[in-house]
N, C-alpha and C positions, 0 to 999 in steps of 0.2 A: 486399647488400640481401636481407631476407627478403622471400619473394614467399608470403603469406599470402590465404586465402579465408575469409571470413565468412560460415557459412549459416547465415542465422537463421529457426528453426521459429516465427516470426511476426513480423508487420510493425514493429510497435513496436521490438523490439529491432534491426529491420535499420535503421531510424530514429535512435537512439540508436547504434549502431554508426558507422554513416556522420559523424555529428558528431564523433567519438575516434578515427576512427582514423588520422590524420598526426600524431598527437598525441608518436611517437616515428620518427625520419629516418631508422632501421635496419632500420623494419617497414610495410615495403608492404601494406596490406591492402583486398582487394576485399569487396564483400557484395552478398551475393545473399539469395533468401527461396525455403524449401524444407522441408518438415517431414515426418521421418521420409520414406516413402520417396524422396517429392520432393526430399529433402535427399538421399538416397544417389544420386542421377541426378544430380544438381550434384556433387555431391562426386569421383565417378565421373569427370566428364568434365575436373575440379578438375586432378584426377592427370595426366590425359591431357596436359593443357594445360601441365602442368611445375609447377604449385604446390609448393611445399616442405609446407606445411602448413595443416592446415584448423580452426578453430574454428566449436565448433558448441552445442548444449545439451543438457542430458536426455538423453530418450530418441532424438532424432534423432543426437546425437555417438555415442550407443551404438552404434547402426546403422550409421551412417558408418565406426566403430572395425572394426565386422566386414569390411566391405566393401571398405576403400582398404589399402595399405597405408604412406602417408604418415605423419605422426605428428597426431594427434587430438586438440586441446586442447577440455577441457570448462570452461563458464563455470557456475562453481559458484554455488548460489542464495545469497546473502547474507541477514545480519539486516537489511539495510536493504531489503533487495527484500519480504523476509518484514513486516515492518511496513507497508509500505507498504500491503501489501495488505490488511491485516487491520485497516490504518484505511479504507481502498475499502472492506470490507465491512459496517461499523460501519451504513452507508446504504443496506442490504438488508433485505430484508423475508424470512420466515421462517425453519425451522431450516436453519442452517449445518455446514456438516462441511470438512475438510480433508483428501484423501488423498494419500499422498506416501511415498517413500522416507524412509529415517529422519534421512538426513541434512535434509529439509524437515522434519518431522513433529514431529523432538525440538526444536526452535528454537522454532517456531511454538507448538505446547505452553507451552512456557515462557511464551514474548509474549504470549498468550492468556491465560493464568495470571494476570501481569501488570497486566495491559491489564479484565482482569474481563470477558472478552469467553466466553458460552457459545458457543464453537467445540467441537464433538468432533475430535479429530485421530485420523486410522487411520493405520497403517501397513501400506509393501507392502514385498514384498521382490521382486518381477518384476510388470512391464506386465500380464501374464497376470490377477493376480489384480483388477483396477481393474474390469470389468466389473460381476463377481459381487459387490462391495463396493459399486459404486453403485446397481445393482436394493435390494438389503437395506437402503440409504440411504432408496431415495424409497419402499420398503413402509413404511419408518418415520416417514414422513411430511416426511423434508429434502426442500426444494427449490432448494438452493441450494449447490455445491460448488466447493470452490478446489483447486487442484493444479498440475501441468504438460501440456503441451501434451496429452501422451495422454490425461489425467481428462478434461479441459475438450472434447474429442474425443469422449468415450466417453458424458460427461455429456450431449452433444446427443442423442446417439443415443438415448437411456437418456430423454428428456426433462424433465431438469433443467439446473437453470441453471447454466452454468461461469462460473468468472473464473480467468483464468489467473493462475499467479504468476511476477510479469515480472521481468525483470533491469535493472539500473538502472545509472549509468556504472560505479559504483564493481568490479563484477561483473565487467564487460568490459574494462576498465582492467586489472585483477586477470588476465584470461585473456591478454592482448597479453604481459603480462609473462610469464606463464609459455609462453606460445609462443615466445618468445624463450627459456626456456630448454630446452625440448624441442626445439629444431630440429633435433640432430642424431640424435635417436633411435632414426628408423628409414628404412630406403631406400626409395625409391619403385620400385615394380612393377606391372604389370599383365598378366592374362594374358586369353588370349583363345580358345576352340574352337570349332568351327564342324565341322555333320555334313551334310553334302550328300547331296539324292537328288534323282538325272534327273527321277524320275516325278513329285515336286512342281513341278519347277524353271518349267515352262510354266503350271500353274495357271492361270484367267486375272482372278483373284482375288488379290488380295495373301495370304500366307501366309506364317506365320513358325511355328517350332519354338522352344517355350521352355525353359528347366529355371529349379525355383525358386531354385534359392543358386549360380544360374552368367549368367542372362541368355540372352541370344540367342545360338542355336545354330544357326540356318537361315533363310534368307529367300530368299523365289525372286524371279523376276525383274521379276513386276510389282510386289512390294513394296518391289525398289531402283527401281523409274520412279517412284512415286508419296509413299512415305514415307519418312523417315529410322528411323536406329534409337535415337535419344532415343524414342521413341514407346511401346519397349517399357520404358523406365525409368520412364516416366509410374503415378504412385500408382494408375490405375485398371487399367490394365495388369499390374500391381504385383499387387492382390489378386485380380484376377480369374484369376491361374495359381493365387494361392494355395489359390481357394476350388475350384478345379477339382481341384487334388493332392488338399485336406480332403475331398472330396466323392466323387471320383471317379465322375464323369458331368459330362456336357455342360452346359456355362450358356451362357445368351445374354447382353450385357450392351451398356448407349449408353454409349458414351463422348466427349468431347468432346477435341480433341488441335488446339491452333493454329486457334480459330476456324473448325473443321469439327466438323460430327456424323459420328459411325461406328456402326454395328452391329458387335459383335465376337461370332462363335461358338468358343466353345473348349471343347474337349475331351482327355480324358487320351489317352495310346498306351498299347500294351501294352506295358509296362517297370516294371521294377524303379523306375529312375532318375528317375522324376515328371518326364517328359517332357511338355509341352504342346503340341497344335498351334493354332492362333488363326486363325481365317479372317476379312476385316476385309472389310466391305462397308458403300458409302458410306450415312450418315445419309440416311433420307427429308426430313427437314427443313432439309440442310445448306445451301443456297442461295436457301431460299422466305421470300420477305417476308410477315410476319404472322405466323409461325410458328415457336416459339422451343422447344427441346428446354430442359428442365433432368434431366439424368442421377441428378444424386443431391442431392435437395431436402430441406434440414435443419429441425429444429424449432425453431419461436421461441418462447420463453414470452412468455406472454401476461399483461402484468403487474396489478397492481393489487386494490382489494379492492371496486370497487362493485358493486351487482348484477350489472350487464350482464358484467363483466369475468370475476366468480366463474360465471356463466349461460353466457358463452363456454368456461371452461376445464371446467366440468361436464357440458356436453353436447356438448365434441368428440367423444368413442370412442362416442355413438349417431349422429349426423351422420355421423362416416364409415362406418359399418357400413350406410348407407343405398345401395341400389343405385340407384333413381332420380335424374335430375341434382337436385341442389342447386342453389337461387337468392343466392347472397349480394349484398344491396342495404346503400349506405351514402354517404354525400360523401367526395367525393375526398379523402385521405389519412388515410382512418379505417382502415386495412390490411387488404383486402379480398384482395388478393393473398395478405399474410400470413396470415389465415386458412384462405385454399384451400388454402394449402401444408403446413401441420397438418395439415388435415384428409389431404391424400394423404400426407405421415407416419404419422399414427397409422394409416392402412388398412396402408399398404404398404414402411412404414420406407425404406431407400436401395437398395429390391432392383428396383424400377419405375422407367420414369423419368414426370417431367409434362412436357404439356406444352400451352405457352400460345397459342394464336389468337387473333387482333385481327382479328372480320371486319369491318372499316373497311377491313385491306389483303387483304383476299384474298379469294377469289369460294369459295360455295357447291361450285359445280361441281368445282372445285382441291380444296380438300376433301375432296371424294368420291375423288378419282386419289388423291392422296396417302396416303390411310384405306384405300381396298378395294383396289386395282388390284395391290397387293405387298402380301397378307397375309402370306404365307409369311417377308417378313423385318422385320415390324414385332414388336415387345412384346406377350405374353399379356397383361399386365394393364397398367395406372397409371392416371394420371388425364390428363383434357384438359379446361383453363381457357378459358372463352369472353369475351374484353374485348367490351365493345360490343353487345354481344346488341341493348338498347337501340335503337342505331342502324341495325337490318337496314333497307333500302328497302324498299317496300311490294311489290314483284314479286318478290323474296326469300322473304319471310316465310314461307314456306307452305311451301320446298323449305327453309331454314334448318331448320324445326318436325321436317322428316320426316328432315332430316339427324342433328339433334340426340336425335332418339329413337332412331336407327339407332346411333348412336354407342357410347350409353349400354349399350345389349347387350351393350358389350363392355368397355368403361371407366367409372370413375368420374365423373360429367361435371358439370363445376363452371362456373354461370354468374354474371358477375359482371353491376351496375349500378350506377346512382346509386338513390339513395333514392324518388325520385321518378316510378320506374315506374308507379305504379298510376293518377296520374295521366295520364301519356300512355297507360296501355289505356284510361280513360276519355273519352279526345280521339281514339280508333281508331287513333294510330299505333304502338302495339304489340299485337301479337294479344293476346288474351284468352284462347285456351288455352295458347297458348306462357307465360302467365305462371300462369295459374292450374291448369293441368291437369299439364304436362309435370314444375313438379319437386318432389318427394316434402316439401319440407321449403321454404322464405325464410325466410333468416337474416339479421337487422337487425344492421349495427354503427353502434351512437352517433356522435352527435358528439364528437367531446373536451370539447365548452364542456357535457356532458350529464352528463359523469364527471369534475368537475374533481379530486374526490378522486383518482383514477388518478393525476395529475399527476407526483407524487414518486415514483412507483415504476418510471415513466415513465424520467422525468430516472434514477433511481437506476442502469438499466441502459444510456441509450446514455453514462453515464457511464465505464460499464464495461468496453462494449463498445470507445468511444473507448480507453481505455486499452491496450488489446490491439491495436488497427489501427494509432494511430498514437502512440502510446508516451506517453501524453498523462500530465503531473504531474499533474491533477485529479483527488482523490482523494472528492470529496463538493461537496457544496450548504447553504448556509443557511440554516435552516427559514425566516426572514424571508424570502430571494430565492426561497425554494417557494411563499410567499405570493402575492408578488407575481406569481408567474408564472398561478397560479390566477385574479387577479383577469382575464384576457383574457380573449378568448372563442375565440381561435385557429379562424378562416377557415378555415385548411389542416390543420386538427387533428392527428392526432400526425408527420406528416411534416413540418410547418412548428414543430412542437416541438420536433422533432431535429435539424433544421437549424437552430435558433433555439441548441439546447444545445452546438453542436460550433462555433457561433461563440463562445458567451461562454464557451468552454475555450479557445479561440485568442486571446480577449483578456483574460482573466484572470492575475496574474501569480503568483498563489498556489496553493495546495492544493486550495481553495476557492472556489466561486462566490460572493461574494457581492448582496447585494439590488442596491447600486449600480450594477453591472455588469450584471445584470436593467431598471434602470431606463436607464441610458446606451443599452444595446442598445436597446429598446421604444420610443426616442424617436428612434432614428435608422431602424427601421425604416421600411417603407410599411405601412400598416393591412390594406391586404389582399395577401396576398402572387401572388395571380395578375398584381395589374396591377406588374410591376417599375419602381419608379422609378431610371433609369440615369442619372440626375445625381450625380454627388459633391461636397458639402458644402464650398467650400474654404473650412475651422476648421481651427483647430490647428496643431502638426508637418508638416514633410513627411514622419515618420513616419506620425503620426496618418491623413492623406491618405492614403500608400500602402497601409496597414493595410485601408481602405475600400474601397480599390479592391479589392484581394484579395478581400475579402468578399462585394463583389459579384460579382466574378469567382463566386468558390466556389461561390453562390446561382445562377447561370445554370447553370452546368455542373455542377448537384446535386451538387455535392462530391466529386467526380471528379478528386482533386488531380493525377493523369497529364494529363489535360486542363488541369487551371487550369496548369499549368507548362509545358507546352507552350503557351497560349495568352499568357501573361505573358513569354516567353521568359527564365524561369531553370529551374534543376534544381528537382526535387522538394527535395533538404536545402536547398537553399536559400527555396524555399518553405517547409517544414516550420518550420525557424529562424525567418523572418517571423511563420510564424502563433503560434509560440510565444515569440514575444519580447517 
């Protein structure tokens, strides 16, 4: 029996994996989800674990190649992965480009050719050059870029819009086989060095010694009481020696590791050997309710072409150059959230972290300990999001106003609401300078039933995005069933769109949405989606039936398929299979 490892640099393919791979009684294969370096930490411990061999993709199998010495099977991009995708993008809005290796590039090319589709196809010949290719992209006005894992990476960064280009069975099928015949290629090995000094060892700080193309070289002894050493193989761990050897000088960086915040200080030694040392001290926010760290907050495009939407995308980069808080007001799922996260993007890219306050759960006072009390080991800059501003108590108010100004001296400070603040300053239960004095700029987002044009541009990306999470066949929508989608007026506006769109991909049996399935769903829904109606219909199948239930399930637990599967008692593939059968 081959004892085989699966890392898939994104969900979809570990989705589609999981469904093939008992498909042959001679090839065991496990899968796991890890991309570039988070695949080389899997991969790593892959070896350790006795694997015979690893399959992986891309630019993450390259990396893996470097690192283990196992044997590395790479699952090569097919013509049918390459069309599929370039029928996905058929339902995108602006210029398109595709960058890739040549073995993508020259394919695609041709299908593009083909297909009468203005795609520009680049080619690269190393990771390296993708950056500098997609800045020259979006000066030329694309916004819209297809490739592998690393573009669709770099693309966020860069803020245009990726779609990955996925693997589909035939791919994976294709690599099982050839893992099977590479299995005797190459022996397994692992080496390991470790440099010890007394005068760290007691520290009373966790402390580890890194180097960049060898891993952990030193750990003292409170970093064996409290962490493992997966921790230093974590992707954030990962560049954060890198950018210290690039740099040479000290960074500070949050990183997030098992459901805990950390502060990490690292700094070079003096050596030839780009020695690292990493002193790791616990997150301010790791155990406080209300209070949520996000370390490295990425950019969402922001779709569409109605006033409001071209208004939001035109005046993000003067919004965040603003130093006073921001007020962003709108109804519940008009992405108020998403917007503030932008905006601390475009200030401060993924070198800050945000981070979010709910003071519903957490007191003024607390606040102030957490902010002032340990300056010396919190963040020079980011931002901090206020949920509930709204709802301060009236004996608050006045210590919240002087909190929220004090803040802002030092961070970007972003306050959200519903739409309907101005109304309660004029009922006195919101102050009146807190809304009108304190922030530089109130930023209105629409309704959805305001922008129905948006609609399709909407739908065209959590199409997309489905496709990369969970490996989804849906490749497009039917202008008819965009119609009809337009005619609602959606209560929950774009959150109850998207939860509305990742159901009729889970009941769809085609490529395609069509209207019927638009009309089926909108009559079994409830009209408004706050009030949940938890009855199920007994019509149809006892498939049809269990389908429902699922749905509702998915609807309560916002689509948190670890949760619906856990709460349904089956596995995720086995859910996944349901939702897509």
């Amino acid at each position: 029996m081959i004892k085989a490892l699966l890392i898939a640099p994104y969900q979809g393919l570990a989705e589609i994996a999981k469904n093939y791979k008992d498909v042959d009684p001679h090839l065991k294969v496990d899968v796991k989800s890890g991309n570039l370096e988070d695949g080389v930490g899997i991969a790593k411990q892959a070896e350790a674990d006795g694997y015979d061999l690893i399959i992986s993709r891309g630019g993450t199998a390259s990396l893996i190649e470097e690192k283990v010495k196992v044997p590395v099977v790479d699952i090569k991009v097919s013509g049918y992965d390459i069309l599929r995708i370039l029928t996905l993008l058929r339902g995108t809005n602006g210029k398109a480009a595709l960058v890739g290796f040549a073995n993508i590039s020259r394919g695609a090319s041709t299908i593009c050719s083909i297909l009468d589709m203005d795609v520009r196809t680049i080619t690269i010949t190393n990771s390296d050059e993708v950056t500098e290719k997609l800045e020259e992209l979006k000066a030329e006005g694309f916004s819209v870029v297809i490739g592998d894992v690393v573009t669709v990476h770099e693309a966020e960064k860069t803020g245009l819009q990726g779609i990955l280009i996925t693997s589909g069975k035939e791919a994976v099928l294709e690599a099982f086989d050839e893992a099977k015949r590479l299995y005797h290629l190459l022996q397994k090995m692992q080496t390991q060095a470790g440099v010890f000094s007394d005068a760290l060892e007691k520290f009373p700080h966790p402390l580890i010694t890194v180097k960049q193309d060898r891993g952990l070289i030193f750990k003292n002894e409170k970093f064996r009481e409290v962490m493992d050493d997966q921790f230093v193989e974590s992707a954030e761990v990962m560049a954060l020696t890198e950018e210290v050897v690039r740099g040479k000088e000290k960074v500070w960086k949050p990183v997030e590791y098992q459901n805990k915040s950390y502060f990490l200080v690292a700094y070079p030694l003096n050596s030839d050997e780009d020695y690292v040392n990493i002193l790791i001290y616990n997150g301010f926010t790791q155990k406080e309710e209300g209070v949520k760290l996000y370390p490295n907050f990425s950019h969402k495009n922001i779709p569409g072409e109605s006033t409001a939407a071209v208004s939001l995308r035109n005046n993000l980069k003067r919004y965040a150059s603003m130093d006073a808080p921001l007020w962003i007001e709108g109804e519940p799922g008009t992405g108020r959230m998403t917007y503030a996260g932008n905006l601390h993007f475009e200030r401060f890219q993924q070198r800050a972290p945000l981070v979010a306050v709910n003071l519903m759960k957490v007191s003024i006072d607390r606040l102030r300990d957490l902010f002032f009390a340990n300056v010396e080991s919190l963040p020079k800059e980011g931002t901090v999001v206020f949920h509930n501003i709204h709802k301060i108590n009236e004996d608050e108010r006045d210590r919240a106003e002087a909190f929220i100004r004090d803040i802002s001296e030092r961070y970007q400070t972003i306050l959200l609401s519903p739409d309907d603040v101005e109304s309660l300053v004029k009922e006195g239960q919101v102050s009146h300078s807190l809304y009108y004095d304190v922030p530089e700029a109130r930023i209105h987002l629409p309704a959805l039933r305001n922008r129905t044009e948006d609609i399709k541009s909407l739908v065209q990306v959590f199409i997309a995005q489905s496709h990369i999470d969970y490996g989804s066949e849906t490749v497009g929508i039917r202008e008819e069933a965009v119609n009809e989608l337009m005619t609602h007026d959606w209560p929950g506006n774009i959150d109850q769109l998207k939860t509305t769109l990742e159901k009729l991909m889970a009941m769809t049996n085609g490529s395609f949405i069509e209207r019927k399935d638009v009309e089926t769903l909108i009559k079994e829904k409830p009209s408004e989606p706050s009030d949940f109606d938890h009855s199920i219909p007994v019509q149809g199948t006892l498939k049809d039936m269990e389908k429902r239930i699922i749905m509702q399930v998915m609807q309560e637990e916002n689509n948190n398929q670890s949760k619906v599967s856990k709460r349904l008692g089956m596995n995720r593939t086995t859910l996944w299979r349901k939702l897509n059968s």
